[in-house]
FIKE-872926 format. One record per residue (C-alpha): residue in three letters; y, x, z. Coordinates in steps of 0.25 Angstrom, whole numbers, padded with zeros to 4 digits, always signed. Layout:
! residues N
AlaYXZ ...
***
This chain:
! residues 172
Unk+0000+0000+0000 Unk+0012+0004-0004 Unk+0024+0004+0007 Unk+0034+0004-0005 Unk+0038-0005-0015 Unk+0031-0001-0027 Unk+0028-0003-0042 Unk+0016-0007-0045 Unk+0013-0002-0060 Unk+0012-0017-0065 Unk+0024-0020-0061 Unk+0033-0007-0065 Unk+0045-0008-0074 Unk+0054+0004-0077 Unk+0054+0017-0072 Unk+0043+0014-0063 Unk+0034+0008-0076 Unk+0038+0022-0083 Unk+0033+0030-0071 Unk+0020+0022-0070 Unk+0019+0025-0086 Unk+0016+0040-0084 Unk-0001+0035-0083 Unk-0008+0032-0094 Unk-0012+0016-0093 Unk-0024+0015-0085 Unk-0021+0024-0076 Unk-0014+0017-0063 Unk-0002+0023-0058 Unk-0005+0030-0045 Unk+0000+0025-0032 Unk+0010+0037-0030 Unk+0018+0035-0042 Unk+0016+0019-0036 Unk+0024+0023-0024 Unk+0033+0031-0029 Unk+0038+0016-0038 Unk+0045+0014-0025 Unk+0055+0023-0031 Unk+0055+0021-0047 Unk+0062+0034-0051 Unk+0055+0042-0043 Unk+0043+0035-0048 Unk+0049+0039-0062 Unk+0050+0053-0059 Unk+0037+0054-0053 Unk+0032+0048-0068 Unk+0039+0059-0074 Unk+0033+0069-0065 Unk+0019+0065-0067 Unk+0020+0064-0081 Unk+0024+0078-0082 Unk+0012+0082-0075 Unk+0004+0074-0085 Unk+0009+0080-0097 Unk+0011+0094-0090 Unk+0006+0104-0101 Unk-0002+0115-0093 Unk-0004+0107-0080 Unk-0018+0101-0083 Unk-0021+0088-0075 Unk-0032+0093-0070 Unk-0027+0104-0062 Unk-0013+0093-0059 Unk-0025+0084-0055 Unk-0029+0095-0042 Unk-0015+0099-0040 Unk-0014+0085-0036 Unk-0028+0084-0030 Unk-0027+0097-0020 Unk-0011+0092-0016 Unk-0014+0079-0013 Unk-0027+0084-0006 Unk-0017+0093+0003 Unk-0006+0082+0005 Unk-0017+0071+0010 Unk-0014+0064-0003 Unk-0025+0054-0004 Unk-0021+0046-0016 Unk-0018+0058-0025 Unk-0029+0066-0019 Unk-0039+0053-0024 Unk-0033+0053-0039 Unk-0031+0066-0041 Unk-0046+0067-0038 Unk-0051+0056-0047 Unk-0042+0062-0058 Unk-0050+0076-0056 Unk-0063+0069-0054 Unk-0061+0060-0068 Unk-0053+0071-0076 Unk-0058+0085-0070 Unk-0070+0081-0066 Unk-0072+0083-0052 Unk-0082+0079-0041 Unk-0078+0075-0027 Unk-0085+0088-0023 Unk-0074+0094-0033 Unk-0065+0089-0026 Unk-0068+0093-0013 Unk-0070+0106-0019 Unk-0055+0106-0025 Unk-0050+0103-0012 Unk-0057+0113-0004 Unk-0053+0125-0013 Unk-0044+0122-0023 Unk-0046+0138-0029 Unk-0058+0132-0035 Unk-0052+0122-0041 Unk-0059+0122-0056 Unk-0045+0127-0063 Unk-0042+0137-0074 Unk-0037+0150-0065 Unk-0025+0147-0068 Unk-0022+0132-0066 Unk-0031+0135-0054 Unk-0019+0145-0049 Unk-0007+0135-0052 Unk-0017+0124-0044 Unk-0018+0132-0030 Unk-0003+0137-0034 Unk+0001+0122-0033 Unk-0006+0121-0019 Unk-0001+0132-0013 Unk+0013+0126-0015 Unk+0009+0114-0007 Unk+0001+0120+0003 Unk+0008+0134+0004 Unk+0023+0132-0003 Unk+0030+0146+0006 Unk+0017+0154+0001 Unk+0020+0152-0014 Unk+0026+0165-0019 Unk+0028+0173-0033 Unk+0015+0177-0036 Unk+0010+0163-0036 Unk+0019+0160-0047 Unk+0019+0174-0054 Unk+0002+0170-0054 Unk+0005+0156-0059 Unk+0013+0161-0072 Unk+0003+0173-0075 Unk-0008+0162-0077 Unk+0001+0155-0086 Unk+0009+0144-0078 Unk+0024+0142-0079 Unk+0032+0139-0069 Unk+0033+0125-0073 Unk+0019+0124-0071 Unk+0019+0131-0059 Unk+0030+0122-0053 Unk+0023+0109-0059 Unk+0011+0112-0052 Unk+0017+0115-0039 Unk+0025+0102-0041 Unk+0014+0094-0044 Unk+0008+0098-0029 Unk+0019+0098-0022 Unk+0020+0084-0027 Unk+0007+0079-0019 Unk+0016+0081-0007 Unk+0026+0071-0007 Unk+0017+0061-0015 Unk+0007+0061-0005 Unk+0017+0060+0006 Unk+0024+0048-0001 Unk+0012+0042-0003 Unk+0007+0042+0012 Unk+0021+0037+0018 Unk+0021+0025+0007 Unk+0006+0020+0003 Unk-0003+0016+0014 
***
């Protein structure tokens, strides 16, 4: 339940119907981007945001999929946690044992070396922010990643953090 007014996607006009737009028919609009309705620019902004991600050239959504996962999982970010998993479970292929497994150590996460780096890079910016330094980025760019896409991952993390606190305070 929702303790805000909302947009249900049935009943959106404007900028709301425009945000919703970003997923393909058939796929429901998740209950995040519900909430955020309550404030339609914002809702807007967060369309934009997530259409950017989805059409993000070297940011494959399988590895944005456990970016997600693994924040969400850090936040106590049930919702996201659950899609996130049903989205590596249908498209990566992934047991509930995989899973478990990604959790428990993401360095095993199954990644090209280098979209493996830019994945624990993403995770030590929300776990360990003060212990990010040069030589992290400096690794980053040698394995091809720009800063764009450096940033865009970090951001896409750090992102779990104030949805997942949102979330808790306005759906129970």
């Amino acid at each position: 339940m929702f303790l805000l007014d909302i947009v249900k996607p049935e009943d959106a006009t404007g900028k709301v119907a425009e945000a919703y737009s970003v997923f393909p028919k058939g796929i429901p609009v998740p209950d995040p981007l519900i909430l955020m309705s309550a404030s339609p620019d914002l809702a807007h902004l967060q369309s934009r945001i997530i259409h950017h991600y989805m059409t993000h050239d070297k940011l494959d959504i399988g590895l944005l999929a456990m970016i997600r996962f693994l924040a969400a999982n850090e936040f106590d970010y049930p919702f996201c946690v659950n899609l996130n998993a049903g989205l590596l479970k249908m498209a990566g292929g992934f047991s509930d044992d995989d899973l478990e497994a990604l959790k428990a150590n993401p360095e095993n996460a199954p990644l090209e070396d280098s979209q493996k780096a830019l994945l624990l890079f993403a995770l030590k910016v929300i776990k360990a922010p003060d212990l990010v330094d040069k030589k992290d980025v400096e690794k980053l760019r040698e394995m091809g990643w720009t800063d764009q896409d450096i940033f865009d991952a970090a951001n896409h993390a750090a992102a779990m953090i104030g949805a997942s606190k949102l979330y808790r305070a306005f759906v129970k």
